[in-house]
DRENMI-326305 format. One record per residue (C-alpha): residue in one letter; residue number from 1; x, y, z. Coordinates in nm, 3 decimals, padded with zeros to 5 digits. Each point is the difference from the previous one (the first is absolute). Example, Ala and Ser with C-alpha at 12.3 -4.5 7.8 and 13.67 -1.06 7.14 Angstrom:
REM DRENMI-326305
 residu num       X       Y       Z
      a   1  01.230 -00.450  00.780
      s   2  00.137  00.344 -00.066
//
This chain:
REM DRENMI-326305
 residu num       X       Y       Z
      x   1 -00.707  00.350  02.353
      x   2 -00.294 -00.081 -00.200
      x   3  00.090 -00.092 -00.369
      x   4  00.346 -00.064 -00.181
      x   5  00.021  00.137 -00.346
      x   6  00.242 -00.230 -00.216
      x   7  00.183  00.116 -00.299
      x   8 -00.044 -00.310 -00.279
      x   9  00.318  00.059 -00.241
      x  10  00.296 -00.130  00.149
      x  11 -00.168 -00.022  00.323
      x  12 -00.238 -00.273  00.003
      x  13  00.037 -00.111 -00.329
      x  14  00.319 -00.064 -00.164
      x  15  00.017  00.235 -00.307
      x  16  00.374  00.001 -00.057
      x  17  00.028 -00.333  00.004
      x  18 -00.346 -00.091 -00.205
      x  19  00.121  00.279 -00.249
      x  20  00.379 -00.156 -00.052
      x  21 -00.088 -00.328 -00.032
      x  22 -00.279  00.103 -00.261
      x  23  00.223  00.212 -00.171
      x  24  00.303 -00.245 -00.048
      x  25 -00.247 -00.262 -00.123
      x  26 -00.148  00.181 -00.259
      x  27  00.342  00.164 -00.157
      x  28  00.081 -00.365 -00.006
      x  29 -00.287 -00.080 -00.241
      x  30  00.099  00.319 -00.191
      x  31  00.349 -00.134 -00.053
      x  32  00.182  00.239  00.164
      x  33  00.226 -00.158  00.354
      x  34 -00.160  00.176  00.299
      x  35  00.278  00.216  00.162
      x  36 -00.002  00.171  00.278
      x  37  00.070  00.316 -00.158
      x  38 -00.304 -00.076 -00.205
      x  39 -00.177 -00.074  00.346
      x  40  00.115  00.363  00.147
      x  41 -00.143  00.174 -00.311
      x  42 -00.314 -00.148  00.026
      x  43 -00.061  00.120  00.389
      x  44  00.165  00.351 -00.151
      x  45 -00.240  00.044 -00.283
      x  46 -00.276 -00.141  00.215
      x  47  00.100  00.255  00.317
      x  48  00.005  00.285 -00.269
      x  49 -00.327 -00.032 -00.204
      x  50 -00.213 -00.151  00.288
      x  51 -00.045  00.306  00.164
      x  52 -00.169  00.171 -00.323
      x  53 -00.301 -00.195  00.010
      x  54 -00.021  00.068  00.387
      x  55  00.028  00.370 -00.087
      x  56 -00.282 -00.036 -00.267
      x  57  00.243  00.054 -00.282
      x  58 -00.025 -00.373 -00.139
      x  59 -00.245 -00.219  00.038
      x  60  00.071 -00.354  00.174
      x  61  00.006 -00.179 -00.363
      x  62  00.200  00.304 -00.125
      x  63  00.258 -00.044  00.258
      x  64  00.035 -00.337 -00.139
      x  65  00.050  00.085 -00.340
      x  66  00.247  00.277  00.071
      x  67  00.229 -00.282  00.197
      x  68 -00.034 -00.142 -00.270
      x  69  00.137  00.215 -00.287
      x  70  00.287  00.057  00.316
      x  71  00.094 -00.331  00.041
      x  72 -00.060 -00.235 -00.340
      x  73  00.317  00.229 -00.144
      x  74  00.231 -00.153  00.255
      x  75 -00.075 -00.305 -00.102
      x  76  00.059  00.068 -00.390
      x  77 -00.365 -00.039 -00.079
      x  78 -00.206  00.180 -00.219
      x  79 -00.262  00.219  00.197
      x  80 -00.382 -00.061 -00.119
      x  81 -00.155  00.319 -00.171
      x  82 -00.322 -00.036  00.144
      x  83 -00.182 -00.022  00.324
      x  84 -00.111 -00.379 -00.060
      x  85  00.344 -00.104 -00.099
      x  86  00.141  00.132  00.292
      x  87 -00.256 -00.130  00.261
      x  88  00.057 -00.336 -00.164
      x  89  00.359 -00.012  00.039
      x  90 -00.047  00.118  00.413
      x  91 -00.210 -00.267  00.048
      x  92  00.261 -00.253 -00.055
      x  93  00.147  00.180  00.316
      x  94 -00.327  00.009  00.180
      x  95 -00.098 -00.385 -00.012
      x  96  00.357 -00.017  00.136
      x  97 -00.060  00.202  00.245
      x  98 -00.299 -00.109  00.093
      x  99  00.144 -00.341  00.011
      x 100  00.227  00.091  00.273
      x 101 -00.179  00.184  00.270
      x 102  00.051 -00.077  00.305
      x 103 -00.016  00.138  00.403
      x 104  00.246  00.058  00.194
      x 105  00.064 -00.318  00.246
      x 106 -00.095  00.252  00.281
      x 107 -00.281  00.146 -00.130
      x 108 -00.303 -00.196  00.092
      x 109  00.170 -00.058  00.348
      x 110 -00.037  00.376  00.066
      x 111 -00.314  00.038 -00.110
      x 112 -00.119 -00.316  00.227
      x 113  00.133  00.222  00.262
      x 114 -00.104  00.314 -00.067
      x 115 -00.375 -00.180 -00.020
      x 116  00.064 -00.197  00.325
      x 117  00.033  00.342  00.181
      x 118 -00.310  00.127 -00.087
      x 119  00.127  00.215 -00.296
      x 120 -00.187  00.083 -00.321
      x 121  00.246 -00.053 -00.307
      x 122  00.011  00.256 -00.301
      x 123  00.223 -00.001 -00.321
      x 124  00.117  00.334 -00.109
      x 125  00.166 -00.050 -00.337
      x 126  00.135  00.223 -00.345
      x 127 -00.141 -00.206 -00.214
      x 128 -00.303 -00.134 -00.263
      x 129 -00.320 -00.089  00.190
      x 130 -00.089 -00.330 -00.194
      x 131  00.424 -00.125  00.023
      x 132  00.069  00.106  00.352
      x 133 -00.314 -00.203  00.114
      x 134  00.137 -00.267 -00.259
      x 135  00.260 -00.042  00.221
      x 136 -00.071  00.010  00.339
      x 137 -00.271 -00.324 -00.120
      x 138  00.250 -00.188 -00.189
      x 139  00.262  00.003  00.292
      x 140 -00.288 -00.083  00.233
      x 141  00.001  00.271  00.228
      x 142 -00.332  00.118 -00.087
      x 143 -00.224 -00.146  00.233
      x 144  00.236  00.149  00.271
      x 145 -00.058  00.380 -00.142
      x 146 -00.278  00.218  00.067
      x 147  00.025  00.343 -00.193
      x 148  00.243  00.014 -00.300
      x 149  00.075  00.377 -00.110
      x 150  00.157 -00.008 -00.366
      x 151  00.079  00.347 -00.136
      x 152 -00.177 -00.079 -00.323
      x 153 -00.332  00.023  00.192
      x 154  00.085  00.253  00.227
      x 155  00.086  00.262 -00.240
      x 156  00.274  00.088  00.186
      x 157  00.373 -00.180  00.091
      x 158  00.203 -00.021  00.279
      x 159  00.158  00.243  00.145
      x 160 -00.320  00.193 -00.071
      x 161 -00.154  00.000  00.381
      x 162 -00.310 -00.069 -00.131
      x 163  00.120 -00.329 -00.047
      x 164  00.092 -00.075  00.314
      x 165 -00.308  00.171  00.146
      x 166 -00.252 -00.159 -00.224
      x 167  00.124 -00.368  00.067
      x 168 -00.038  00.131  00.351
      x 169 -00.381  00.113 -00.037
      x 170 -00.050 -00.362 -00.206
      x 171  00.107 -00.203  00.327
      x 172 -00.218  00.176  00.260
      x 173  00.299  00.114  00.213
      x 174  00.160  00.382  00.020
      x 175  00.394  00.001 -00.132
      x 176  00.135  00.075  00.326
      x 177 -00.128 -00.359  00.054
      x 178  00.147 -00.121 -00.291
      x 179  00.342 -00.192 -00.058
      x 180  00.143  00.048 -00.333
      x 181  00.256 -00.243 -00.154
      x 182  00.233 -00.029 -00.292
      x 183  00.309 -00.015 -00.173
      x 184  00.009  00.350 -00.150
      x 185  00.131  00.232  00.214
      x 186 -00.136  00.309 -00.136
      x 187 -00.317 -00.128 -00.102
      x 188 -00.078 -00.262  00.305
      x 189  00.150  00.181  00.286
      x 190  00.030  00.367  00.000
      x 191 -00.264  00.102 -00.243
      x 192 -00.268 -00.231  00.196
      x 193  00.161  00.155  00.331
      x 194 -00.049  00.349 -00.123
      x 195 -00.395 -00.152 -00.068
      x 196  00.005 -00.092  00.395
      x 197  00.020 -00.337 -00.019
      x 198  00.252 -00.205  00.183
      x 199  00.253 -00.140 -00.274
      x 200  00.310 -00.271  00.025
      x 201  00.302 -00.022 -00.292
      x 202 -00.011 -00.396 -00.146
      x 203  00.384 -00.042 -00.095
      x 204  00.034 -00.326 -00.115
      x 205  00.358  00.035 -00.107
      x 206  00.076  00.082  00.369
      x 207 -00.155 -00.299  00.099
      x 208 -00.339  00.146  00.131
      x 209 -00.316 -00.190 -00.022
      x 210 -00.365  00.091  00.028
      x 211 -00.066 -00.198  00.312
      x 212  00.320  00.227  00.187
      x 213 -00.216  00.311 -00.119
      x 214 -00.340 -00.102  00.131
//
């Protein structure tokens, strides 16, 4: 093994958790008691129009505003007519958000490892260039990273094998020298296995943890 590819959503950095605890705080401050059926819409909405900006239907502020115009109804709020409006009322999520990220406690453990044994380090992400980079700074694990893949600059997504091929060609090593590792099954595991790399399933609810998989 040469490189390890990481996942970054839910695999080094804690989205679900960032994203509820943003969430709940900013219904608060729009008056409305964070449930968790309110919670479960917002990852439903969220897991429904996300994948239209990665299929080039939306764009990455679009998906925004289409959440949005999903979600402000639940909460018995009027939905903003215009673009501005509703980028102004997502950003009251978004500093939330923001305010909350955080790594996983395992995360920069594994990739301590993963550089102690020689290994070159790549991010392979669905997500916005500028935020996904964002990220991996603010949670401090960017020093430890040395090639970070976002679809947004790729022009392609995972389970594309492009993806998994060009991350590949950016660290130097072939993917049959390559482990991939994430949470998604599908995405993480057997689409990057069908690209020839090496790939291992992060269950968290089962207990795993990225230092078993490494």
């Amino acid at each position: 093994m040469k490189a390890v590819v990481f996942d970054l959503d839910d695999t080094l950095f804690d989205h679900s958790g960032s994203a509820e605890r943003g969430l709940r705080g900013w219904v608060a401050e729009l008056g409305v008691p964070p449930t968790d059926e309110l919670v479960a819409r917002w990852f439903e909405i969220e897991e429904r129009v996300y994948p239209a900006w990665l299929a080039g239907e939306l764009t990455h502020q679009g998906q925004r505003r289409e959440r949005m115009r999903q979600f402000l109804p639940l909460l018995g709020l009027t939905v903003p007519t215009t673009d501005a409006g509703l980028d102004e009322v997502f950003e009251g999520y978004l500093k939330l958000y923001r305010g909350n990220w955080v790594a996983f406690p395992d995360a920069r453990p594994a990739l301590e490892v993963a550089r102690g044994n020689g290994w070159r380090i790549g991010v392979l992400t669905n997500g916005s260039t500028a935020q996904q980079n964002a990220k991996l700074s603010a949670i401090g694990l960017a020093d430890l990273v040395d090639v970070v893949c976002a679809s947004e600059s790729l022009g392609v997504s995972k389970p594309d094998p492009l993806a998994y091929q060009r991350v590949c060609e950016e660290l130097g090593v072939e993917p049959e020298d390559a482990l991939m590792v994430g949470d998604n099954l599908e995405l993480d595991v057997l689409a990057a296995r069908k690209a020839g790399l090496t790939a291992r399933h992060l269950d968290r609810a089962a207990g795993d943890t990225l230092l078993q998989l490494l």
